[in-house]
Structures are given as C-alpha cells and as structure tokens.
N, C-alpha and C positions, 0 to 999 in steps of 0.2 A: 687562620685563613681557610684549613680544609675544612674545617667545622663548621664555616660561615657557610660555606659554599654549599654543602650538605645542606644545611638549614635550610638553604635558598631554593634548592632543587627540591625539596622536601613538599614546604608552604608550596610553590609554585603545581604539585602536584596534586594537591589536598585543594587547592583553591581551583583546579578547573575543572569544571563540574561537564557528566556524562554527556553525548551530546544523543537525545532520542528522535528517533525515525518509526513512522509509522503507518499503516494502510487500517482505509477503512472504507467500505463499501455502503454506501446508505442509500438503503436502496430507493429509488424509482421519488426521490427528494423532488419538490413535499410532497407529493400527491403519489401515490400508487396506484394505478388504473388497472390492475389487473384486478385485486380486491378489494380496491373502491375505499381505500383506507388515508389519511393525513397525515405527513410526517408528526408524530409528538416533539415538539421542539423543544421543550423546557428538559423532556428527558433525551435528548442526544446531546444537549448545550453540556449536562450534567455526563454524560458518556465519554464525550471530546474530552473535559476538563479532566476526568480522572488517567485517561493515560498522560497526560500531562509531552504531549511530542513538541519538540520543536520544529519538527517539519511531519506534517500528518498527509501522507496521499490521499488522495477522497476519488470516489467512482461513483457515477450514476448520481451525477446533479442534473436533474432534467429542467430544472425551473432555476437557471444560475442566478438571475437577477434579487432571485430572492435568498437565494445561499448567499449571498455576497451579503443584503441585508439581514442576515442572520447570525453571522461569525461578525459582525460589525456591531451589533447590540446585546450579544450574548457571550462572544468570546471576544474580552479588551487584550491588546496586544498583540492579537494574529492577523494577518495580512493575507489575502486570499487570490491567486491565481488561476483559474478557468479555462481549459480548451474552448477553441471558437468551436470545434465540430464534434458533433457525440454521435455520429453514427445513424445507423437505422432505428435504433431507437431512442436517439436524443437523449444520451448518457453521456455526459462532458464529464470530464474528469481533470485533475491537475493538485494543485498543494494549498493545504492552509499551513499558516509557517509565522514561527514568533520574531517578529522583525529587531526585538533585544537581543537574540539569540545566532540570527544569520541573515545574510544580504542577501537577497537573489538577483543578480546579476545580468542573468537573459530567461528566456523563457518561448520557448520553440513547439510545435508540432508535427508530427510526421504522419503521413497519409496514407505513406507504402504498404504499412502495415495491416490497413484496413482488411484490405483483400490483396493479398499478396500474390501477382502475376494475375491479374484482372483488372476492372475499372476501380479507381480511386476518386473516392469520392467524400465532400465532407458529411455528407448525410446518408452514404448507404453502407450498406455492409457493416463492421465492425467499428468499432471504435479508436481516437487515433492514437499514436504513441504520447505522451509530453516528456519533452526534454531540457532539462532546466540547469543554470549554474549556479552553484551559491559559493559564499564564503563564511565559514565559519569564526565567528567576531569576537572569539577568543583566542582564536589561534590562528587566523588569518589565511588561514588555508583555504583553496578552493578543493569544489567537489562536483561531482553532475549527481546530480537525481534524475530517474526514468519510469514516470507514472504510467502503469500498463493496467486495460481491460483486455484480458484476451477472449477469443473464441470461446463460449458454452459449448456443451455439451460431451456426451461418450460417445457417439457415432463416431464412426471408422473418419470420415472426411471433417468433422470437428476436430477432433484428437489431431488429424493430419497440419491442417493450417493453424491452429496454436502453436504446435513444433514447428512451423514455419516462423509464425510471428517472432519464435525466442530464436532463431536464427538472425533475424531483422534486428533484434535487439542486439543480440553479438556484433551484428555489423555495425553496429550505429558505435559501441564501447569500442571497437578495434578502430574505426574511424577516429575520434575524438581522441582516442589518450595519441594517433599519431600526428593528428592534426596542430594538436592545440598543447599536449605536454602532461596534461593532467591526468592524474593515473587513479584517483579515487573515485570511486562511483554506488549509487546503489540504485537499485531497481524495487520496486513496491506497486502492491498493487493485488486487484482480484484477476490472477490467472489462470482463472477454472479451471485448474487442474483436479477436477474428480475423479481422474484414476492413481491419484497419488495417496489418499488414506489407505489404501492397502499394498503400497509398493507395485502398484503398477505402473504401467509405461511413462505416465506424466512423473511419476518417481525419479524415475529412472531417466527421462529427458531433461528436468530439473538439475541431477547431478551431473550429467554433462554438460548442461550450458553453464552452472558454477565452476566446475574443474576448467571448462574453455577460457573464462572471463577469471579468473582470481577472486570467485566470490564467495563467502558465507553465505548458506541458508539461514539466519540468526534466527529466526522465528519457528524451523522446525522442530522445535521441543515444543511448543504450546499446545500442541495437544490436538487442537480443531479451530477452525475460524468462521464457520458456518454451522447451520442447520436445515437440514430441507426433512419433503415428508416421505422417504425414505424409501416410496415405490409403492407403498402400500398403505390403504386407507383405514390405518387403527387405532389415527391420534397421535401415533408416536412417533416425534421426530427425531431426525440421526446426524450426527454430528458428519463433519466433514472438512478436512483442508485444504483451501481453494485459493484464499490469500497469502500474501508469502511477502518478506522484504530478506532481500540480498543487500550486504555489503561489502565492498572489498576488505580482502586480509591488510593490505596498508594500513585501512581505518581502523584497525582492532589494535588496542595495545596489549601488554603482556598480561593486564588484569583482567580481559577476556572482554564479556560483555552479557546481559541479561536480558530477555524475554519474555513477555508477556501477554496476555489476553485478557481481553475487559467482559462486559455486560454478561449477559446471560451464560456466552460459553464456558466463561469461569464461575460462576454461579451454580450452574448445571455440572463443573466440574468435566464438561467433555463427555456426561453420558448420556445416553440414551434418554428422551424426558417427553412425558407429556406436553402437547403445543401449549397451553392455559399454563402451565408450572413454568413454562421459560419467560412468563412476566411480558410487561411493556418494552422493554428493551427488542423483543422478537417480534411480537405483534403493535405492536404501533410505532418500530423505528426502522429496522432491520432486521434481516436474517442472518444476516451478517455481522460478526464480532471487531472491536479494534484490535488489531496486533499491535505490535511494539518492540522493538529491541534498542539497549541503550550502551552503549559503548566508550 
C-alpha cells in the first residue's frame, strides 16, 4: 500500500508539466511610426511560438484588431485579451494565453495608475494596469496576473511616478488576496526600469516592492531584455533590463523554477552588438526580447 502510494505521488508529479508566464513587448504592433517600419509577422509568429508560454503579457499593441487577427491565424490555441485604453500613445496591453492550459476568469483595468494623483484618463498619459484571474486546469488553482507598461524614462519625475505605479500595484495585490482569498499572483510586463541594469534605484525599488508582495524576480538572471542605441551614435546597441515577471514564492515549488530569453538577446548573448547583427527579430519586430520563467 506505501509503495502504491509513492507510485501515485511520483507519476502524479512527473505528469504535471511546468506552468510558463511571460512578457513581451512588440513594439509599436504593426506599424512603427516612429521609423516607418511593419511588424514582420511570420517572424514574431515564430518568436511567440519558441518561448512556448502559457500565458504571455504583450505591450504596445497599437493596432489590437489586428493582433487579435494575427494570434488567431498564426498562433492555434492561444486566446487573446486586450485593454480597451492604451494610453497617449495607443499601446493596449493585456495577455495571450493557451486556453488547454488555463481559464481566465475575469479580466479588469485600472486607470489609477495612468497618472497617479492627476487626471485619469483612457487615452492620456501612461498606460492602464490589466488585471486578470485565471485558473490553472491542472491543478485547479486560481491566480491573478497584472500586465504593467510603466512610465519611460531616467529623468528624475519619470523614475518618481514608475515607483508610484509599483506602489498602485502593491495596493491593487494587498486589496485582492484580502478581498477575495487568493494569495498567488504575478505581475509581468515592460516596467522601464533603466536604472536597474546597473543596480540602480529601479533596482533597488524592484526589491522592495518584491520583499513588500511575496514575490520572485524569476527573470533576473536573463541577463537583458531590450536593446536601445546606447546614447551614442556608433551603430552599437546596448543591452538593457526593462522587462521583468514576478511570481509569488506560493507558486514556486521545491524544484525552483527556470528562465529565460528569446530572439536576439539570447543570440547576441546579452552583449554589446552591432544594430544589422541583432537580425530581423530587432529591426523588423522589436527591440524588445520575450522573457520567460517556468515554474
């Protein structure tokens, strides 16, 4: 009988497979108007498919109607959810998600965050939070997901209301696990945090709003999740960590959990690279890499 049971618990462990969360930023979807460029779509169809997530954040869908027709004839299986408001610059953000894999439940937005103690608005200022519930349909568990675009930039008053926003997002986790019970959560998404590849202050505000919420950084080993052009016009672009997915310690079990980086930035290895060497994945999709962690 304890040999069965062993057995049972064993198989039962071996058969339930990782569950993966992931952010990815594509930028300014389809159309780029800043450099006048077309999403390449065959090569981000191919980008999506190899981090292989079961629920993947997305940022900066400016054209949703056609994101929605695009994960609908290129990606079978995924199910795609959209913010109604993207901001000043019409960057909706929310989840693609494999509907075999987890149910989503509800699916929310918050506006506070936009401009936090100013006017709230669906079209100005920043972008909204999305706040979503799933359940995971192996294990029947619920969880919240929290899709974030925060504030760009390094100026002194950018850097200010991003640490605001991750404050808004603290409230929003201490609201909901009192409200409703549920205590798992992750957050994902491009939180411009540019002063964090060097341990500066977004570093260091990153680690307290993890230690405040019970959450994993899971993604900061990956090295870099962007590339921009560095300050300086020499051709050579510089890596950087902008994107980021938290999970709670609940969701990790004792086998830990794995992370990773897709397109170019694993290609480039995270260094320093020629713009023409970092391929189609940079110039004709994003500058932006997918992250990943699987747990």
């Amino acid at each position: 009988m304890k040999v069965t049971l062993t057995l049972a618990l064993f198989l039962i462990s071996t058969l339930t497979q990782a569950l993966t969360i992931g952010a990815y930023n594509i930028r300014n979807f389809d159309y780029d108007t800043r450099y006048r460029i077309k999403t390449n779509k065959p090569a981000l169809a191919e980008i999506i498919k190899k981090v292989e997530a079961d629920i993947l954040a997305v940022e900066e869908i400016s054209n949703t109607g056609e994101f929605e027709r695009f994960v609908s004839a290129n990606l079978p299986g995924y199910t795609v959810a959209l913010s109604r408001c993207g901001g000043r610059g019409q960057h909706h953000l929310g989840f693609i998600y494999k509907s075999n894999s987890v149910e989503m439940l509800s699916f929310n937005e918050d506006l506070s965050i936009t401009d936090p103690g100013g006017n709230v608005g669906c079209d100005t200022s920043s972008r909204p939070l999305v706040i979503a519930l799933f359940r995971d349909l192996q294990t029947n568990k619920k969880f919240y997901g929290l899709a974030a675009h925060l504030k760009a930039g390094s100026a002194r008053d950018a850097v200010s209301k991003r640490h605001e926003q991750l404050d808004i997002i603290s409230n929003w986790i201490s609201h909901l696990k009192t409200s409703t019970g549920i205590q798992d959560y992750f957050v994902a998404g491009d939180l411009n945090t540019t002063l964090f590849y060097n341990h500066g202050v977004d570093f260091r505000a990153l680690e307290k709003f993890a230690a405040n919420n019970g959450l994993v950084n899971a993604t900061q080993s990956v090295g870099c999740s962007s590339y921009w052009w560095g300050g300086t016009n020499d051709d050579i672009e510089d890596p950087s960590l902008i994107d980021h997915v938290f999970v709670s310690r609940s969701m990790i079990s004792k086998r830990g959990y794995t992370a990773k980086v897709g397109s170019h930035c694993l290609e480039a290895s995270c260094r320093s690279q020629e713009k023409r060497k970092l391929g189609v994945s940079y110039n004709q999709v994003s500058d932006h890499c997918p992250i990943s962690a699987s747990f």
